[in-house]
PyMOL CGO cylinders between C-alpha atoms (Angstrom):
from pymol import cmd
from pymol.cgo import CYLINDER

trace = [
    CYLINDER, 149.18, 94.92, 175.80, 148.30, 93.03, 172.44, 0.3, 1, 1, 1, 1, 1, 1,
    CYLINDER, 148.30, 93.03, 172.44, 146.50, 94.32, 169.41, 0.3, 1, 1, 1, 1, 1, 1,
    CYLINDER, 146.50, 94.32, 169.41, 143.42, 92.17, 169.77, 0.3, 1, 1, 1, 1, 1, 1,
    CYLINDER, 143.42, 92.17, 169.77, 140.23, 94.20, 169.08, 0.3, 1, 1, 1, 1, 1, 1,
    CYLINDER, 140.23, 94.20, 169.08, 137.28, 92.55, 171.82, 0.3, 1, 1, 1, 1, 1, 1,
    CYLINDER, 137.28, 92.55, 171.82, 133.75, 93.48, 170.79, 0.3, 1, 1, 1, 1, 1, 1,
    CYLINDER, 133.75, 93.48, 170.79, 130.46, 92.44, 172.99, 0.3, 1, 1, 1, 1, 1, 1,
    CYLINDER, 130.46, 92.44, 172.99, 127.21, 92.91, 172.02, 0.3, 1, 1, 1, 1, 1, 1,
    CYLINDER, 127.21, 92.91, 172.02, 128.30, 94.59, 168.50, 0.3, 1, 1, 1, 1, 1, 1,
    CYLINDER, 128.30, 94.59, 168.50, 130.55, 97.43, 170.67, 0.3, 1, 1, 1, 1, 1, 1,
    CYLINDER, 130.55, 97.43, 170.67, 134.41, 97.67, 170.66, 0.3, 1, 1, 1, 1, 1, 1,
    CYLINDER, 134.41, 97.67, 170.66, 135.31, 96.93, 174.68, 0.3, 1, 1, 1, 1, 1, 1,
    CYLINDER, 135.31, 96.93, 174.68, 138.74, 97.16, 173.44, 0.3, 1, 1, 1, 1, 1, 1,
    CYLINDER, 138.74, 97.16, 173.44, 139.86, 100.02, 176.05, 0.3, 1, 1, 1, 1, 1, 1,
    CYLINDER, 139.86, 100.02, 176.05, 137.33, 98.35, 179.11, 0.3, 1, 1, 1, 1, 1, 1,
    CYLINDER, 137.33, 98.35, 179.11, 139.68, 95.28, 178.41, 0.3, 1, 1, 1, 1, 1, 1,
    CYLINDER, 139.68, 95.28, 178.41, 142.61, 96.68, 178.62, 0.3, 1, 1, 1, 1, 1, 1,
    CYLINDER, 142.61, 96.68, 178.62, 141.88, 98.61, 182.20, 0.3, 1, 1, 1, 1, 1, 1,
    CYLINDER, 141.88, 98.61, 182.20, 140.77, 95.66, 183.57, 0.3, 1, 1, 1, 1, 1, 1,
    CYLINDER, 140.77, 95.66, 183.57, 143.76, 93.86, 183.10, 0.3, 1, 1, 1, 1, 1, 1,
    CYLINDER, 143.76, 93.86, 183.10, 145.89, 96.54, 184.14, 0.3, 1, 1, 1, 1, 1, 1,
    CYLINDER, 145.89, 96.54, 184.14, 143.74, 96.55, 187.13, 0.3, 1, 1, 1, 1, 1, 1,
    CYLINDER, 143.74, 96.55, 187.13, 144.17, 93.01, 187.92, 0.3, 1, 1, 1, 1, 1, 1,
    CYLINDER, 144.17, 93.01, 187.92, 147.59, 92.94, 187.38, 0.3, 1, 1, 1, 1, 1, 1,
    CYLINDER, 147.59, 92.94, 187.38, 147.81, 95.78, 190.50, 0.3, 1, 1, 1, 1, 1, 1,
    CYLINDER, 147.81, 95.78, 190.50, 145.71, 93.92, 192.34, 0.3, 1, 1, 1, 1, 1, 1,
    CYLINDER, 145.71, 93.92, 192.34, 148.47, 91.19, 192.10, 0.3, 1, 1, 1, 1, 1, 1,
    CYLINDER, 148.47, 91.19, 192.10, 151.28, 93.16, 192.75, 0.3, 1, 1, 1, 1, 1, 1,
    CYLINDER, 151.28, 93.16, 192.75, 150.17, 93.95, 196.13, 0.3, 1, 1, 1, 1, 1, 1,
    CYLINDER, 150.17, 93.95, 196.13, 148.35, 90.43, 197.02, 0.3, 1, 1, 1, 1, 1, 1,
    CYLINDER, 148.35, 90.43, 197.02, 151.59, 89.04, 196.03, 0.3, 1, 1, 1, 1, 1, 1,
    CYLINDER, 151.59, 89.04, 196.03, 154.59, 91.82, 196.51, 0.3, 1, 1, 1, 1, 1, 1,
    CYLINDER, 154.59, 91.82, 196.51, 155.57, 91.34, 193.74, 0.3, 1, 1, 1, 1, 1, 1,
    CYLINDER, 155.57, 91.34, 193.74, 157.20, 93.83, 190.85, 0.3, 1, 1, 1, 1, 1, 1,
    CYLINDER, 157.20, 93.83, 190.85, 155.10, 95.25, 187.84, 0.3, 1, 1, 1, 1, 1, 1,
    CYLINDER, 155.10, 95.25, 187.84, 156.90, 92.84, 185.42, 0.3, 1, 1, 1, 1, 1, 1,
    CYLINDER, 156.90, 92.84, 185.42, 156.53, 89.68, 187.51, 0.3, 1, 1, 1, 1, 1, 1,
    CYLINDER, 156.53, 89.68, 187.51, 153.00, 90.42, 188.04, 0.3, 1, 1, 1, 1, 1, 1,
    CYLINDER, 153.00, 90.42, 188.04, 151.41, 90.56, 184.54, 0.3, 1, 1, 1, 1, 1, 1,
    CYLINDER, 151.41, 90.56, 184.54, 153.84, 87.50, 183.52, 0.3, 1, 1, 1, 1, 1, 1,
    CYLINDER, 153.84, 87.50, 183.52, 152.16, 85.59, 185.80, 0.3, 1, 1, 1, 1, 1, 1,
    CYLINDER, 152.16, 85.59, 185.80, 149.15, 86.95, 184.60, 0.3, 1, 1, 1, 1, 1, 1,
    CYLINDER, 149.15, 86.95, 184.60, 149.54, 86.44, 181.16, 0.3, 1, 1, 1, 1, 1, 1,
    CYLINDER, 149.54, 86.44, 181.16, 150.06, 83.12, 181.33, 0.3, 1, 1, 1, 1, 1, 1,
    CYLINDER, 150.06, 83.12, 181.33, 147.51, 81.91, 183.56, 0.3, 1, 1, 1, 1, 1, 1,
    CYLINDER, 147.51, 81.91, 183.56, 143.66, 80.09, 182.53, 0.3, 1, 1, 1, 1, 1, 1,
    CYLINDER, 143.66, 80.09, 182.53, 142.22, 83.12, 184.15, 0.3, 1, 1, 1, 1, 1, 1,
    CYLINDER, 142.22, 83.12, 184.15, 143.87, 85.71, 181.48, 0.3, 1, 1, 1, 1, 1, 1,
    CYLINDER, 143.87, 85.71, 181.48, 142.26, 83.19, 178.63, 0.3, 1, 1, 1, 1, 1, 1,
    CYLINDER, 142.26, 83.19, 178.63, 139.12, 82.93, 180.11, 0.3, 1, 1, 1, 1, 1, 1,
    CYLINDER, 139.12, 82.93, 180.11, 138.92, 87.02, 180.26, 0.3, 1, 1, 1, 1, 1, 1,
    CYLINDER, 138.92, 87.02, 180.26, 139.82, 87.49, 176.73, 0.3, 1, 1, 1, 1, 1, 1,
    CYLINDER, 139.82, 87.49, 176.73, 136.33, 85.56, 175.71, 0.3, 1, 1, 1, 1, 1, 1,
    CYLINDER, 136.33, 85.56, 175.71, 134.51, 88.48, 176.40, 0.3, 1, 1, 1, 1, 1, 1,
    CYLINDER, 134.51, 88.48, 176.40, 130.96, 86.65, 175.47, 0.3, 1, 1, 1, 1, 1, 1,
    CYLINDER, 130.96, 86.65, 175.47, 131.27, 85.22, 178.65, 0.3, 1, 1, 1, 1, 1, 1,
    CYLINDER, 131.27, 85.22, 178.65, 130.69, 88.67, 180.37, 0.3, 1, 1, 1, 1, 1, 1,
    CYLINDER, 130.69, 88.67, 180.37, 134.16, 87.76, 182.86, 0.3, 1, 1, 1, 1, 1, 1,
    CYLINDER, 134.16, 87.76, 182.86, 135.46, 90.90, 181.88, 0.3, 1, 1, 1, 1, 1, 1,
    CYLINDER, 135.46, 90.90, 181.88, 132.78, 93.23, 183.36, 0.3, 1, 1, 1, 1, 1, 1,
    CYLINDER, 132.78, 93.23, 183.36, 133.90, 92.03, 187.18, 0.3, 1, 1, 1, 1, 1, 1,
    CYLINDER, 133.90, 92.03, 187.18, 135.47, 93.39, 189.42, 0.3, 1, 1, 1, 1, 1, 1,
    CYLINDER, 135.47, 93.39, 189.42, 139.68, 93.42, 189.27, 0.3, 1, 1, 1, 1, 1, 1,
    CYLINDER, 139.68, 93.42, 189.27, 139.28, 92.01, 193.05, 0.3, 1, 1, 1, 1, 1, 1,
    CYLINDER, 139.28, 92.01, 193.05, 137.16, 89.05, 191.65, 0.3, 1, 1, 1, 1, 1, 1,
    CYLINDER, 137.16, 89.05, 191.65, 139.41, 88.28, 188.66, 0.3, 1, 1, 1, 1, 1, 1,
    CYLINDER, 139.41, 88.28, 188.66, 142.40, 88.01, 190.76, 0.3, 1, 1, 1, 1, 1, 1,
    CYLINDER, 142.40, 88.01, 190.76, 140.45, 85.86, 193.40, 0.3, 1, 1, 1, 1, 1, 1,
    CYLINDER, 140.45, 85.86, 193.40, 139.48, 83.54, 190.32, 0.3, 1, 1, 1, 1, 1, 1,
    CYLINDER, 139.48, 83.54, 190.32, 143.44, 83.84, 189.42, 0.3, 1, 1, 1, 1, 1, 1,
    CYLINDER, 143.44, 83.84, 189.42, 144.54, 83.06, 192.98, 0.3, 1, 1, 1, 1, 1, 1,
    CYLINDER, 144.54, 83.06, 192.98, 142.27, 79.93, 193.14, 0.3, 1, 1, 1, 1, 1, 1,
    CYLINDER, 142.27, 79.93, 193.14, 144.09, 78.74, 189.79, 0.3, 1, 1, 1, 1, 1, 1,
    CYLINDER, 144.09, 78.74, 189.79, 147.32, 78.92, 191.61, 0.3, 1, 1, 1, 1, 1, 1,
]
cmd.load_cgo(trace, "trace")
């Protein structure tokens, strides 16, 4: 993914991170039917992947489903 460390509340949620976009990302895939590679591109470069990366905000901790909802709306 990236080497960006994310800590919250003074604990490293580096890994939670991580799964959770992986998660989204396959939530994607099969919303959209799209490919793996197509997917977290889209991903990546949408307001919803910055907004989950400020982790003081707690956006992290949903769901996958309510990420990509958030993501869909963007689009």
């Amino acid at each position: 993914m990236n080497d960006a460390v994310y800590i919250f509340n003074g604990k490293d949620i580096t890994m939670s991170v991580c799964i959770q976009i992986r998660a989204v990302v396959d939530v994607l895939q099969e919303r959209l039917n799209i490919d793996f590679a197509e997917a977290i591109d889209r991903f990546y470069n949408s307001r919803t992947y910055e907004v989950l990366h400020q982790v003081e905000n707690g956006f992290w901790a949903e769901s996958a489903e309510y990420i990509a909802d958030r993501f869909m709306e963007e689009q």
